[in-house]
C-alpha positions in Angstrom: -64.7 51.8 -28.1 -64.4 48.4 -30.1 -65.3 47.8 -33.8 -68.1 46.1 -32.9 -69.6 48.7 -30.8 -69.3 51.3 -33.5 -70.8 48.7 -35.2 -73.9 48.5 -33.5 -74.0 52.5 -32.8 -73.8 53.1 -37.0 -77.2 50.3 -36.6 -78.5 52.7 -33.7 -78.2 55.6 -35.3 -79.6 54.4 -39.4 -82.8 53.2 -37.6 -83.5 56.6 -35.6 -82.4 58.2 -39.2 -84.5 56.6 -41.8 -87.9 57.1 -40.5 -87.6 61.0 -39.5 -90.5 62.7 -39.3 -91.9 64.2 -42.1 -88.8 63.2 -44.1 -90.4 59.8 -45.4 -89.0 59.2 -48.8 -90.1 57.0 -51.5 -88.2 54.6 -50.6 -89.9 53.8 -47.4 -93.1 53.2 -49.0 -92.0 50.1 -50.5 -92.5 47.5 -47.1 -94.5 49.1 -44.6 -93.7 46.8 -41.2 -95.2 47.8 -37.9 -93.1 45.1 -35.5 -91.0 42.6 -37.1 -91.4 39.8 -39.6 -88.7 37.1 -38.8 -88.4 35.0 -42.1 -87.2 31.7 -42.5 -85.6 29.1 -45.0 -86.9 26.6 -44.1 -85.9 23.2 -41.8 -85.3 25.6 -38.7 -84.4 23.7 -35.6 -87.3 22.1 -33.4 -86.1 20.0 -31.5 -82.2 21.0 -29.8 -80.9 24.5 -29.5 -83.7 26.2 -31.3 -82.6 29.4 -32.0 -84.4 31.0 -34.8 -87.5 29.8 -32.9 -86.2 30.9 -29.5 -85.5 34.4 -31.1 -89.2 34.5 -32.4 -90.1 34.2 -29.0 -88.0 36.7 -27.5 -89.5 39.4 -30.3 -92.6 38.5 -29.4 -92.2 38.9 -25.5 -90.2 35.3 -24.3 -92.8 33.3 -22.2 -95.4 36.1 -21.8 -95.7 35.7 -26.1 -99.3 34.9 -26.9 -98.4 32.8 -30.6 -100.7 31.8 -32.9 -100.2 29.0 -35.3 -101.1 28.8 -39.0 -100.3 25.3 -40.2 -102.6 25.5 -43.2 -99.5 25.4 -45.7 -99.1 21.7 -44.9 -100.6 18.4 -46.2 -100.6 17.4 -42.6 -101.6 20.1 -40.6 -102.4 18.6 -37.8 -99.3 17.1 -37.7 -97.8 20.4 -38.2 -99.6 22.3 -35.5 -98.9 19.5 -33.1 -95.0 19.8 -33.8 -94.6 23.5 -33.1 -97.6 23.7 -30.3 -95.2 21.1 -28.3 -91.9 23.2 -29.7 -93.6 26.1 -27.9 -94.8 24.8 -25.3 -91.5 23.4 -24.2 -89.6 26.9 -24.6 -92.1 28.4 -21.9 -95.6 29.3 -24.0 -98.2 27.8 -22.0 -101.5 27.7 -24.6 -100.2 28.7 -27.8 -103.8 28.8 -30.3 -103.8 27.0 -33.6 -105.8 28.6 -36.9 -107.8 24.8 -37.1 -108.8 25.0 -41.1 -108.2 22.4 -43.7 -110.1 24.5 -46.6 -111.6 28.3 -47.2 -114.9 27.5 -45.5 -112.8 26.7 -42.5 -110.9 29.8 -42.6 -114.6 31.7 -43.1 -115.8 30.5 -40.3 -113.1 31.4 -37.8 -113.7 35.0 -36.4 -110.4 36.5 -37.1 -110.8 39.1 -34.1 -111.2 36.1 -31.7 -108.0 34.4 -33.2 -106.0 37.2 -33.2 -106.7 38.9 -30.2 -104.1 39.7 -27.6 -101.8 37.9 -30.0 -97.8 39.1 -30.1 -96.5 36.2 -32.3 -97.8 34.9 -35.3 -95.9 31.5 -36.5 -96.9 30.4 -40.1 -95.5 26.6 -40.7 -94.1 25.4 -44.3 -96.1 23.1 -46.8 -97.2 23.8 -50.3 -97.2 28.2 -50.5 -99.7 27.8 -53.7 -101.7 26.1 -50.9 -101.2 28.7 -48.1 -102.7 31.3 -50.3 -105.3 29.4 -52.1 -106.6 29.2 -48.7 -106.0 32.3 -47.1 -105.8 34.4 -49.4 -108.6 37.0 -49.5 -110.7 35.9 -46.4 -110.9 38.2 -43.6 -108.2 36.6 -42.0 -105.8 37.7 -44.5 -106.5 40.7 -44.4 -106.7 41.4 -40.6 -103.4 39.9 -40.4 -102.3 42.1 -43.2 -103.5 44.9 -41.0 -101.9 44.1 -38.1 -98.0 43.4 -39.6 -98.6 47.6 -41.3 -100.1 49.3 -37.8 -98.7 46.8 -34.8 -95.7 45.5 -33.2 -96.6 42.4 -34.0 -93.9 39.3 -34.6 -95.0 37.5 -38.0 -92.6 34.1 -38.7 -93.2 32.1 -41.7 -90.7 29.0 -42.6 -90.4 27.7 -46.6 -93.6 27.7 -47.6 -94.4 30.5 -45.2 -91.5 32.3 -45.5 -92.3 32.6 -49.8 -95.9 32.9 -49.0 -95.2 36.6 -47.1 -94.5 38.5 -50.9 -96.8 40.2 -53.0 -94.9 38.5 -56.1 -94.7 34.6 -54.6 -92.4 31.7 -56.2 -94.2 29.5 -56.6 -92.6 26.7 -58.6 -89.5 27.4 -60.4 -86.4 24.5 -61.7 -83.0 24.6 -60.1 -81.3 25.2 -63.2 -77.6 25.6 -63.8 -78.2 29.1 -66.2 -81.3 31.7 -65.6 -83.8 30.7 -68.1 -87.0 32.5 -68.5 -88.9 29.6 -67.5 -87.6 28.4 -64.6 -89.7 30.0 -62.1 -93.6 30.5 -61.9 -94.6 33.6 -59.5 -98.4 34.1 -58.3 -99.6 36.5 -55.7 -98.8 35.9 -52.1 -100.4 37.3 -49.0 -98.8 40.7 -49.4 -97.1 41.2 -45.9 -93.7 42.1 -48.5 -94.8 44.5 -51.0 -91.3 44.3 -53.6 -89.2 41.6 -51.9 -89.4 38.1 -53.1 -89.0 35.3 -50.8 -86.9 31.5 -51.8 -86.2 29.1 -49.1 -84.0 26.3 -49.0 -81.6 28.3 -51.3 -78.3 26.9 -51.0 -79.2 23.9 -50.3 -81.2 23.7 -53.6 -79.3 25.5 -55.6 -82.0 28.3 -56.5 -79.8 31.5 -57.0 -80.7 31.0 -61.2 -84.7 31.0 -60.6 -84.4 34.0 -58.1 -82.5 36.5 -60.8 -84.4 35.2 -63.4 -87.9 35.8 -60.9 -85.7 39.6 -60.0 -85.2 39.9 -63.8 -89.4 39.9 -64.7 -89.2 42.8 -62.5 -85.9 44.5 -61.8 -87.4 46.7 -58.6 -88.6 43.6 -57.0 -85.4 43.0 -54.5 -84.5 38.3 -54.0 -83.8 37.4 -51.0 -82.9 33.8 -51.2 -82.7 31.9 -47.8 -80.9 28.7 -46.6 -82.2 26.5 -44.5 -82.2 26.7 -40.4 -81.2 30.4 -40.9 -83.6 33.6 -40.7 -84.1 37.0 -42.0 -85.2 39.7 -39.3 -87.3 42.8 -41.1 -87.6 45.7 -38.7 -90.2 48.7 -39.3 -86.7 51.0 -39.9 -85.5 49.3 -42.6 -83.1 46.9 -41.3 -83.0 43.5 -42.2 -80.7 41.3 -39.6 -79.3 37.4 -40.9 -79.7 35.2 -37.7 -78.7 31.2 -37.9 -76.6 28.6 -39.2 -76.5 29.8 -42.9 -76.5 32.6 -45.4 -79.0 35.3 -46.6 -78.2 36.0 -50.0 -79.7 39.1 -51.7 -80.4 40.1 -55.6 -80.9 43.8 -56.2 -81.7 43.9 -59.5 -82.0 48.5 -59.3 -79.4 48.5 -61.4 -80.0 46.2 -64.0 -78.1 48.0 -67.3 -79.3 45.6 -70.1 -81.8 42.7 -69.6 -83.4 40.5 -72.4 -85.8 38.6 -70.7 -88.5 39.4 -72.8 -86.9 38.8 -76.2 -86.0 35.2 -75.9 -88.2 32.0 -76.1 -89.2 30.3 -73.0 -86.5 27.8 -72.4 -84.1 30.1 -73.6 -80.9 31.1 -71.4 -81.1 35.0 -71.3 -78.5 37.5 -70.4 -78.8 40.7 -67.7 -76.0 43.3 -66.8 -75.8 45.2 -63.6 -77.2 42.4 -61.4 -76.0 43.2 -57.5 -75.1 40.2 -55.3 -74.8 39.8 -51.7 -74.4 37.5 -49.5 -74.8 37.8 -45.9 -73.9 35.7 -42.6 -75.2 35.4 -39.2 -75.0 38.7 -37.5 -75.2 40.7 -40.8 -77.0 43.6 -41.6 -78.8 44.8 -45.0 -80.5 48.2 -45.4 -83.5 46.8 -47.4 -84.9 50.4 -48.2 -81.5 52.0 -49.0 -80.2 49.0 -50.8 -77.3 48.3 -49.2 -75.4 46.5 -46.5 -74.3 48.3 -43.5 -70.5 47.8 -43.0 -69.8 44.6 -40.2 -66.7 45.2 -37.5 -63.3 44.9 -39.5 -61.6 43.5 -36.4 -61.1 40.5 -38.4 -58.8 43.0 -41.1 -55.1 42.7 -40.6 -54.0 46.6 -39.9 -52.5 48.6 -42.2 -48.9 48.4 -43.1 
C-alpha cells in the first residue's frame, strides 16, 4: 500500500470517527454542515478548465445538479447571473434558476420553497458582501437556505464576496496593512452558514494575512481561513475541510493565543499576540476544522532515512 493510499484511508477512517454516535463532543457543535459548502477566493476560472466550478458540479450530482444562482452580491447582477448561467450551462446543466432580486422587496417576494425546491447546488456569485447581506439577510430566504446547509446534502458555493458572506462574524472591510493594527478590519454579521470560521478572499494576492489575525485576535475562538484566488475550500458535514485549485488555503487558529493586547491599544495602534498557529495548505490538502489540525499529507516526497 502506497503513502498516498494510507493517506486517504487515515481521511476514511477520521470522518467515520468524528461523528460517532452519541459521542458528539463540543467541538462538533461549532459548524453544523449537512452536505458540503465549497468556498471560494475569489476570480475562480469561468471560462477554460474550470475546475473549482466543475467540482461544484460533481458535489452537487454532474449534469443531473439542479443549481440555483444568487447574484445579488454584485453591482451588475444581471451581468453576473448571465456569466455563470452560460458557465453552467456549457458544463452540462440545462436550466440552472437565478434568485432575480435587485433589493429586499425583491427577495420578499420570491417564495423561497419554489426557488429552492429540488435544488442540489446553490452557487452564490461575488460583489460587495455588506451588500449580499443587507439584502438577504433576515428574509425567509436566508433562513430556508440556512436550513437547508444544517439538515441536507446540499452543495452551497460562494466566491469573494460570497465566500466572506457565509460567516456568522463577516469581514467586511479591513486595510492590507504591513503589521496587525486594531483597525484594519471591520466585521458585521454574515448569513451564518459558518458559525466560528471567518472567511477572506483574494488573500495572497492582497496581502490580507495582517487583517485576518487581527479579525482572529477580537475573538481568538473564531478560526481565519484566508483564501487565494481561483482556489477553494471544501467543508464536509465530518469535519474535513479539503484545499482544491491553483493556490493556497491559509489558516489562523488563534485557540492558543497566550498573550493578546488588542484591547489595550488605541485604534491605529500596532498590537502584539503570542501563540498565534499558522497554516498553510495546498491543493490536495486536508485540515480537521473541528479538531484543529491538519491531517498528515503522503511523505513520498521525504528522502528516506539514513
Amino acid at each position: 500500500m502506497t503513502n498516498a493510499q494510507d493517506y486517504n484511508n487515515l481521511k476514511l477512517v477520521l470522518t467515520k470517527s468524528v461523528f460517532k454516535k452519541g459521542a458528539m463532543t463540543e467541538q462538533a457543535d461549532r459548524e453544523i454542515i449537512g452536505g458540503h459548502l465549497l468556498v471560494i477566493g475569489g476570480a475562480e476560472d469561468k471560462y477554460n478548465e474550470r475546475r473549482i466550478l466543475k467540482k461544484f458540479l460533481s458535489l452537487a450530482g454532474d449534469k443531473a445538479a439542479e443549481v440555483l444562482i444568487v447574484p445579488v452580491a454584485s453591482d451588475f447582477p444581471e451581468f453576473a447571473a448571465d456569466v455563470y448561467t452560460q458557465a453552467f450551462r456549457n458544463l452540462g446543466v440545462t436550466n440552472p434558476r437565478v434568485l432575480r432580486a435587485t433589493s429586499r422587496q425583491d427577495v420578499f417576494q420570491a417564495d423561497p420553497d419554489e426557488l429552492l425546491d429540488g435544488v442540489t447546488g446553490v452557487f452564490i456569485t461575488g460583489g460587495d458582501q455588506m451588500r449580499l447581506v443587507s439584502v438577504l439577510g433576515g428574509t425567509k430566504f436566508a433562513a430556508k437556505l440556512r436550513k437547508l446547509v444544517r439538515e441536507t446534502d446540499i452543495v452551497v458555493a460562494g466566491t469573494s464576496a460570497g465566500a466572506a458572506g457565509m460567516s456568522t462574524s463577516m469581514i467586511v472591510r479591513g486595510e492590507s496593512t504591513p503589521h496587525p493594527h486594531k483597525n484594519s478590519v471591520r466585521l458585521s454579521p454574515g448569513l451564518g452558514f459558518l458559525k466560528n470560521i471567518i472567511i477572506d478572499q483574494h488573500f495572497s494576492e492582497r496581502g490580507r494575512i495582517s487583517r485576518l489575525i487581527t479579525a482572529v485576535s477580537y475573538n481568538p475562538y473564531n478560526l481565519g481561513i484566508g483564501i487565494d484566488e481561483n482556489t477553494a475550500i471544501i467543508l464536509n458535514s465530518e469535519g474535513i475541510l479539503e484545499v482544491f485549485g491553483a493556490g493556497s488555503a491559509t489558516i489562523v487558529d488563534g485557540s492558543e493565543i497566550t498573550y493578546n493586547e488588542i484591547a489595550e491599544v488605541d485604534e491605529f495602534q500596532p498590537f502584539s499576540v503570542c501563540g498565534v498557529r499558522l497554516h498553510v495548505l495546498r491543493d490536495g490538502l486536508v485540515y480537521d476544522f473541528l479538531g484543529r489540525h491538519p491531517l498528515q499529507p503522503p511523505s513520498e516526497f521525504l528522502l528516506p532515512d539514513i
